[in-house]
MMTF fields as JSON, N, C-alpha, C and O atoms, coordinates in Angstrom:
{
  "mmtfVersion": "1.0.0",
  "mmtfProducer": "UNKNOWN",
  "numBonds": 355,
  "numAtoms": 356,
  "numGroups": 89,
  "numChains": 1,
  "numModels": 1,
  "chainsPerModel": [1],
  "groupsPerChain": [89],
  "chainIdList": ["A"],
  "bondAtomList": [4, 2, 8, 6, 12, 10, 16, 14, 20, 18, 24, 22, 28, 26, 32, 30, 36, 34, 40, 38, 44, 42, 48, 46, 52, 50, 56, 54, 60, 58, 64, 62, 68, 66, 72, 70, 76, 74, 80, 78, 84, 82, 88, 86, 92, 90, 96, 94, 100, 98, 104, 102, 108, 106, 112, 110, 116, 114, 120, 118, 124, 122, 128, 126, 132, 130, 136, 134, 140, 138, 144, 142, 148, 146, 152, 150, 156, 154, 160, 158, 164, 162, 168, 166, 172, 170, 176, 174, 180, 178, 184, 182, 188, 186, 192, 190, 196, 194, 200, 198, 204, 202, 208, 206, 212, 210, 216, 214, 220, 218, 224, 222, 228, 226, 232, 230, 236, 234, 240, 238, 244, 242, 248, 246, 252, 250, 256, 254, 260, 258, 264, 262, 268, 266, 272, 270, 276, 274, 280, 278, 284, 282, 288, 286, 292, 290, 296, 294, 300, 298, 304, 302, 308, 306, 312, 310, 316, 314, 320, 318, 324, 322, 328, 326, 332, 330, 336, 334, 340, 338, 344, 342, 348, 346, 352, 350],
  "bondOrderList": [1, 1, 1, 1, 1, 1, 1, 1, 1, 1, 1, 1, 1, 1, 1, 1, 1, 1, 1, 1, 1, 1, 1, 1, 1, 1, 1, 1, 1, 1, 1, 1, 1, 1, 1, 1, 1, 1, 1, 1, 1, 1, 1, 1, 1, 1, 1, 1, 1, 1, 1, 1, 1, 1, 1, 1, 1, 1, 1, 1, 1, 1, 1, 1, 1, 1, 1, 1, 1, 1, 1, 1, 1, 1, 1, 1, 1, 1, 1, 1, 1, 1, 1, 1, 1, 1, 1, 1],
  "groupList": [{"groupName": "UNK", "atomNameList": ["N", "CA", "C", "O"], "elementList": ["N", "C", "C", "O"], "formalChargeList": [0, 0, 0, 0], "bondAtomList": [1, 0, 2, 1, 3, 2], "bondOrderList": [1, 1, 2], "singleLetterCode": "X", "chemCompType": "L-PEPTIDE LINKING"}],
  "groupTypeList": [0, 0, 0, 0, 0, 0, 0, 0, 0, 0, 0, 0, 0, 0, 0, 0, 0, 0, 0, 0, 0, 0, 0, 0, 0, 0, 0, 0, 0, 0, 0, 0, 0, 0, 0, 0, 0, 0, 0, 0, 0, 0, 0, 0, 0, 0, 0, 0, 0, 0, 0, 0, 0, 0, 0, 0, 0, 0, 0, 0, 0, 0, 0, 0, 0, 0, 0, 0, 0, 0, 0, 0, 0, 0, 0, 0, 0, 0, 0, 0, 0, 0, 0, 0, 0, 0, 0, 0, 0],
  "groupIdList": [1, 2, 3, 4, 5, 6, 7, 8, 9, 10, 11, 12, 13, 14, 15, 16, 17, 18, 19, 20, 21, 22, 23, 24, 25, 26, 27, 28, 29, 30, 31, 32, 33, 34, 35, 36, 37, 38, 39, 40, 41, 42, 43, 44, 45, 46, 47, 48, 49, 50, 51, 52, 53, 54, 55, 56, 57, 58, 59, 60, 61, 62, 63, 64, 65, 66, 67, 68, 69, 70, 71, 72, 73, 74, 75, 76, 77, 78, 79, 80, 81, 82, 83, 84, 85, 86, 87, 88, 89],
  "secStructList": [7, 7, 7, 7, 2, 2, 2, 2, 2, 2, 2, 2, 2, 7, 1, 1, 1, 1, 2, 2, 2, 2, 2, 2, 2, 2, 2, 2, 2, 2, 2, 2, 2, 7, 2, 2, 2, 2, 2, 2, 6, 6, 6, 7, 7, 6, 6, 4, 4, 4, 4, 7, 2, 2, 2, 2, 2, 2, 2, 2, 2, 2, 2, 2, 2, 6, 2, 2, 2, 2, 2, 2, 2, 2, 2, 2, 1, 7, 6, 6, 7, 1, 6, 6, 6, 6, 6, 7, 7],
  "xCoordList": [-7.639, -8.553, -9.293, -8.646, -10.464, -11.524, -11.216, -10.842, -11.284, -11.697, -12.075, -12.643, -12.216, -13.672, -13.809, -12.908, -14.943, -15.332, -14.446, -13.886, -14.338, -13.457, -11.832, -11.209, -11.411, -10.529, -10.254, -9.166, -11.003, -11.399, -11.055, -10.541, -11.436, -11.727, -10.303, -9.84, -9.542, -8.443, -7.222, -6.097, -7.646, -6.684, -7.229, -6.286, -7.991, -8.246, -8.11, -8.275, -7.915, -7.71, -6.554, -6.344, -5.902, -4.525, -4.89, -6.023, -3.795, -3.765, -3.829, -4.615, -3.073, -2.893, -3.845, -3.85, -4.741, -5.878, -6.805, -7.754, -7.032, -8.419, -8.483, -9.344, -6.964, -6.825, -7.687, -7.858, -8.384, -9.257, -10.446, -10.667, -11.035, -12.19, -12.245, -13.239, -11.268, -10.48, -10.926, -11.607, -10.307, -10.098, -11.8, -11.895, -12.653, -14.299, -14.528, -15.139, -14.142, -14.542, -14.516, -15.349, -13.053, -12.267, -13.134, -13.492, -13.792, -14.079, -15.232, -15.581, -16.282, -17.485, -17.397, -17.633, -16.998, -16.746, -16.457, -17.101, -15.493, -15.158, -16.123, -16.388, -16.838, -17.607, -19.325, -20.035, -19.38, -20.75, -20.276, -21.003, -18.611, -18.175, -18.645, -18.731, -18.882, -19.358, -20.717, -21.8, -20.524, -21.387, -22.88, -24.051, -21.935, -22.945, -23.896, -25.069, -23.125, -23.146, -24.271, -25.015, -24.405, -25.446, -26.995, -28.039, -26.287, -27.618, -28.497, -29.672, -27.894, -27.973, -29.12, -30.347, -28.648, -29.031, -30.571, -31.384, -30.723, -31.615, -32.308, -32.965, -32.297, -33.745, -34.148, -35.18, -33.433, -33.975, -35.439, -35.735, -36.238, -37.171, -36.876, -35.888, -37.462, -37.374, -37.505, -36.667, -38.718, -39.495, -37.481, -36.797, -37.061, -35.735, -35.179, -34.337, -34.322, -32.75, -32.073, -30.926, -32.129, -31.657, -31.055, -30.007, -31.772, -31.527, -30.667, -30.244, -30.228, -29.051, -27.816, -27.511, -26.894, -25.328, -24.659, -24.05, -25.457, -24.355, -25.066, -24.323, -26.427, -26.924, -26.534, -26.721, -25.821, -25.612, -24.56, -24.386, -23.327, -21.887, -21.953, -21.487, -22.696, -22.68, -22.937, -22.331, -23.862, -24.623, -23.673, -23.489, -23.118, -21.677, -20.467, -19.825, -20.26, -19.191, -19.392, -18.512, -20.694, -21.156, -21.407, -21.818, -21.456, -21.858, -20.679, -20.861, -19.474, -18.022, -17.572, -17.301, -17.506, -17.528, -17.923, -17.175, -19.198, -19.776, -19.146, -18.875, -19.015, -17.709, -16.788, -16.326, -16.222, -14.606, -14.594, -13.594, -15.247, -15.777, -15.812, -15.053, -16.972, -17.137, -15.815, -15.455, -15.286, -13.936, -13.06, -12.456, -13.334, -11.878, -12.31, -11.673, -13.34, -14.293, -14.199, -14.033, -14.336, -13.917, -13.092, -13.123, -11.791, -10.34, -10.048, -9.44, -10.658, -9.7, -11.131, -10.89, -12.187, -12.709, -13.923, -14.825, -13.699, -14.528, -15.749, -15.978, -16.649, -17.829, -18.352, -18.65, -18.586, -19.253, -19.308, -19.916, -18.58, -18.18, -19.503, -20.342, -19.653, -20.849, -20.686, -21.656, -19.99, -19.622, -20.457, -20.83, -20.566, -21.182, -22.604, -23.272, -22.971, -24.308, -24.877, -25.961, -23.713, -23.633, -23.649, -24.48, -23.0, -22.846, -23.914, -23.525, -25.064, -26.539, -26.952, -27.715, -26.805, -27.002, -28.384, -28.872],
  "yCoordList": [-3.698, -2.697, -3.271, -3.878, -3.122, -3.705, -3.05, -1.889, -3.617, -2.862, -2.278, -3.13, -1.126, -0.621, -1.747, -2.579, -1.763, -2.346, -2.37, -3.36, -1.093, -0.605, -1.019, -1.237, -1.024, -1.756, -3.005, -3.467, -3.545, -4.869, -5.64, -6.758, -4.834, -4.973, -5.09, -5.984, -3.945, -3.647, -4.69, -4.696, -5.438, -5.903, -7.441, -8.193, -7.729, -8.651, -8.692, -9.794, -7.926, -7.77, -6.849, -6.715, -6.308, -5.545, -4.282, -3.966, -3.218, -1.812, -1.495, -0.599, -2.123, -1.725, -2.217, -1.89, -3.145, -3.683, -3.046, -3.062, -2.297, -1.49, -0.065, 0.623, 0.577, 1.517, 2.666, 3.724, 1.943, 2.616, 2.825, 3.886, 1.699, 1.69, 2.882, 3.536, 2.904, 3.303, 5.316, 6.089, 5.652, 6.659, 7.323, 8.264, 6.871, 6.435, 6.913, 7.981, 6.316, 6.523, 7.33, 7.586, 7.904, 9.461, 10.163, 11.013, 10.301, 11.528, 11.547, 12.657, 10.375, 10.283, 11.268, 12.474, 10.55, 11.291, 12.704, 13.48, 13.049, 14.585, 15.362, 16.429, 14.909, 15.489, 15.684, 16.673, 14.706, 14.323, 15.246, 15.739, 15.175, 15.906, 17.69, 18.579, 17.806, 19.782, 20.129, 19.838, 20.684, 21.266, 21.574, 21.199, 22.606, 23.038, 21.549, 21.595, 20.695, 19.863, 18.923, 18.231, 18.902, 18.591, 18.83, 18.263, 20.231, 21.577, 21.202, 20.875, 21.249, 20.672, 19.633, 19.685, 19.128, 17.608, 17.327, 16.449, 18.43, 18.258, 19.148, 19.528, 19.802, 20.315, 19.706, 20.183, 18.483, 17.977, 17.084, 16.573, 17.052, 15.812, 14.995, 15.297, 13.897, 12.373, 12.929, 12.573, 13.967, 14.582, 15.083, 14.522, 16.132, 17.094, 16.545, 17.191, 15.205, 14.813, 14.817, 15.146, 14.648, 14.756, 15.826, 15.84, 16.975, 18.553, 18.874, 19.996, 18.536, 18.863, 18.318, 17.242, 19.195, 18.717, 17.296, 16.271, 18.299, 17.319, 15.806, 14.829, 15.636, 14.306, 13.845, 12.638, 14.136, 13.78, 13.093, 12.088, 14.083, 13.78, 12.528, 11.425, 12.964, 11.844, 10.088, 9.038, 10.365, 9.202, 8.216, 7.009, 9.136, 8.741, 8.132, 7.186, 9.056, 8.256, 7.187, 6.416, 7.235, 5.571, 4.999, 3.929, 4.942, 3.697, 3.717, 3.286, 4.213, 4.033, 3.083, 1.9, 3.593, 2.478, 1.254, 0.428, 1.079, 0.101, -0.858, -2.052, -0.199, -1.185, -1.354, -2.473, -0.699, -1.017, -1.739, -2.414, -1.703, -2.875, -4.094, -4.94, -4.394, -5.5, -6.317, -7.459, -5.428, -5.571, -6.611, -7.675, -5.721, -6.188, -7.961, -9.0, -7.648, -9.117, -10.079, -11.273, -9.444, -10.662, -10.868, -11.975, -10.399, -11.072, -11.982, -13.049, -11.331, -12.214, -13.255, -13.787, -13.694, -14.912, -15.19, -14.429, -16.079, -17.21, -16.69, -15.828, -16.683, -15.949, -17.306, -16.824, -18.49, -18.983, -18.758, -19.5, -17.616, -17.049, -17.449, -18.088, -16.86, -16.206, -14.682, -14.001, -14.331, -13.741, -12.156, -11.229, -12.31, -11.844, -11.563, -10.698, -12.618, -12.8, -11.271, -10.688, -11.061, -10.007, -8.868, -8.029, -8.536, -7.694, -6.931, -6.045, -7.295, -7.045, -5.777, -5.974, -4.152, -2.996, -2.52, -1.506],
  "zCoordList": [58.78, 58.275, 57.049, 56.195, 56.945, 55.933, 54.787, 54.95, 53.233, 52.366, 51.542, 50.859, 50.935, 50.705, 49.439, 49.329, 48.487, 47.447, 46.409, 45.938, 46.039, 45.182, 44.921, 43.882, 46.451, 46.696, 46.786, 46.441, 47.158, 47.019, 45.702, 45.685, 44.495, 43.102, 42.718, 42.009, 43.336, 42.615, 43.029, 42.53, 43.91, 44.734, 43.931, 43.687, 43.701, 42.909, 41.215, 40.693, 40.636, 39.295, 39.073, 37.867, 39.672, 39.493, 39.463, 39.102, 39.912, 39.537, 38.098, 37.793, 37.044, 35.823, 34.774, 33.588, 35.453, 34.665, 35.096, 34.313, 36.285, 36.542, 36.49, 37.038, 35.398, 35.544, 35.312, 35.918, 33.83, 33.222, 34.485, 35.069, 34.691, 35.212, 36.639, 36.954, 37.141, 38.814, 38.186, 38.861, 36.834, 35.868, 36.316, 37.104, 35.879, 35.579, 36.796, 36.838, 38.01, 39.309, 40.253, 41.123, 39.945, 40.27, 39.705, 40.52, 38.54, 37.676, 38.152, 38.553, 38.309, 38.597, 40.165, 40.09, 41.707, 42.501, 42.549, 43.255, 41.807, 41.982, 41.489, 42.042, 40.295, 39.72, 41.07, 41.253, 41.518, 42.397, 44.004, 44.867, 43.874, 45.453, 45.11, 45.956, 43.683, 43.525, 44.051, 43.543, 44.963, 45.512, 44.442, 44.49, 43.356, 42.623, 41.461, 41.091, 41.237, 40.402, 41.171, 40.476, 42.819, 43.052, 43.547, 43.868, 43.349, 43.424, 42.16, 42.33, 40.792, 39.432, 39.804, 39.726, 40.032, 40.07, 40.991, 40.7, 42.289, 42.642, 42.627, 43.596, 41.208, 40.467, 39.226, 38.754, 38.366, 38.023, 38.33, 39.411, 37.091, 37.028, 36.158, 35.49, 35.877, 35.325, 33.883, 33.055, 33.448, 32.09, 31.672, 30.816, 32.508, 32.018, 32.163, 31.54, 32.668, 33.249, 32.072, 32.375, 30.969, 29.568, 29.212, 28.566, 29.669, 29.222, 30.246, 29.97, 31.176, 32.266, 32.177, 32.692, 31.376, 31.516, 32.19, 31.884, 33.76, 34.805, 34.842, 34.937, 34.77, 34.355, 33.612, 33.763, 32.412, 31.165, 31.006, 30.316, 32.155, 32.167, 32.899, 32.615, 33.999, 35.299, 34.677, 34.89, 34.032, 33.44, 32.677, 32.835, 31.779, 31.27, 31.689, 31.233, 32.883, 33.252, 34.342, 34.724, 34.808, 35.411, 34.448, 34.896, 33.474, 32.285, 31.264, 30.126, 31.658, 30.81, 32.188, 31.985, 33.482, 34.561, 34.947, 35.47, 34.688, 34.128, 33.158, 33.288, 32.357, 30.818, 31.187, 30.961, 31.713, 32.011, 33.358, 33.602, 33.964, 35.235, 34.891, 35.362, 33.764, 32.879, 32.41, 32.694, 31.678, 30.997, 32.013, 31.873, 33.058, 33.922, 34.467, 34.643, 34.55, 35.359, 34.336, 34.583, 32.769, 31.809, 31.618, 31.079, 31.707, 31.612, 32.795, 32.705, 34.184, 35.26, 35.454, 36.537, 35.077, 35.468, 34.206, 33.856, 33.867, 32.964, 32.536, 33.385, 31.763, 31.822, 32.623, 33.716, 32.69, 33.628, 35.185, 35.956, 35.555, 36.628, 37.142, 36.507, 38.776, 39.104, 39.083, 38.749, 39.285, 39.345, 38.799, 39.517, 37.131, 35.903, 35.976, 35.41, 36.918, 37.579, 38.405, 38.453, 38.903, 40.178, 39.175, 39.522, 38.02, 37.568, 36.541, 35.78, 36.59, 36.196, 36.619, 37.565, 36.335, 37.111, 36.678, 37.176]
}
């Protein structure tokens, strides 16, 4: 069985080193699985996304994900990686 990305990640850098980041990802999902949270979301415009909570939260916890992604990629490989390369969002 293939797997997913995420997994992928974790299986390469450990459970207890991607805990944080894994944390980030749960919250992000559950938060994006609310129905209402993406009702929210698609009445924003580009001018308001600022003034909307759930943009706000959301935004957040993809860019605490983001860091702690980072994090994990700099302990387990070199910054000359290529790796780091990939990690440009």
């Amino acid at each position: 069985m293939a797997l997913t990305p995420i997994d992928r990640i974790v299986r390469i850098i450990g459970q207890n080193q991607s805990e944080k980041m894994l944390a980030h990802y749960s919250m992000f999902l559950n938060e994006i699985s609310d129905e209402n949270v993406r009702e929210s979301l698609d009445k924003i415009s580009r001018e308001t996304r600022h003034d909307i909570e759930d943009y706000r939260r959301l935004k957040n916890l993809s860019q605490h994900f983001n860091w702690e992604l980072e994090k994990c990629f700099l302990n387990e490989f070199p910054q000359s990686h290529p790796i780091h390369a990939a990690l440009v969002f």
